[in-house]
N, C-alpha and C positions, 0 to 999 in steps of 0.2 A: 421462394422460400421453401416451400413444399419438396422440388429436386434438390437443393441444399439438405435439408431433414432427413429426405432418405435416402442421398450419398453417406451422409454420417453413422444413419443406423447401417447401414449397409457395411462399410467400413469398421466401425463398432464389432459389430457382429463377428465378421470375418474371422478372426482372432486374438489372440494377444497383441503381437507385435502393432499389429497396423490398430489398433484402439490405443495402443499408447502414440506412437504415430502421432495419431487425430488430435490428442491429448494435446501433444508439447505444441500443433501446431497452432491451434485454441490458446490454449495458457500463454502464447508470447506477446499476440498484438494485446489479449486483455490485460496482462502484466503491465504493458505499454502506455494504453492507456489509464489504466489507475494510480501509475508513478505521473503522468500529465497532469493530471488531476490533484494527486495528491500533494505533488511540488508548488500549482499554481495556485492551491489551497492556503497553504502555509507562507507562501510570502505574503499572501493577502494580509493573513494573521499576524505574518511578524512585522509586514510595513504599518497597521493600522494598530496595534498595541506595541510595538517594539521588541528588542529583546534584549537582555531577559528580562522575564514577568518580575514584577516586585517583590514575588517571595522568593527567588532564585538567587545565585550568587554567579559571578560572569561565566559558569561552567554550565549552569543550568541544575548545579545540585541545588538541593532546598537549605535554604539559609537556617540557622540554627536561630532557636527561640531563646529569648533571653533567658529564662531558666537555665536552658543548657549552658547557657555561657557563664552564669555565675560556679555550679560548679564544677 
């Protein structure tokens, strides 16, 4: 971990280019795994409440409150 840390500062440092570099190549697998995560989050939610929620309409806009509907 320690060689890891100071290849990056080392890289980092360097200059522009190679810290943005560093950047995109950082930012793609965590990208990757937050869409894993997030994707196997949400079916969990949507198999175990369904969809849409009860106040929703099949689009997922919010269903209008009877007041609105009278006028």
């Amino acid at each position: 971990m320690e060689h890891f840390l100071t290849l990056f500062l080392n890289t980092a440092m360097s200059g522009f280019w190679p810290f943005v570099g560093c950047m995109i190549l950082l930012s793609v697998p965590l990208n990757f795994v937050f869409i894993l995560v997030n994707r196997f989050l949400r079916h969990w939610n949507i198999r175990k409440h369904g969809y849409p929620p009860a106040h929703c309409d099949a689009d997922g806009d919010f269903k209008p409150t009877p007041i609105e509907v009278e006028l």
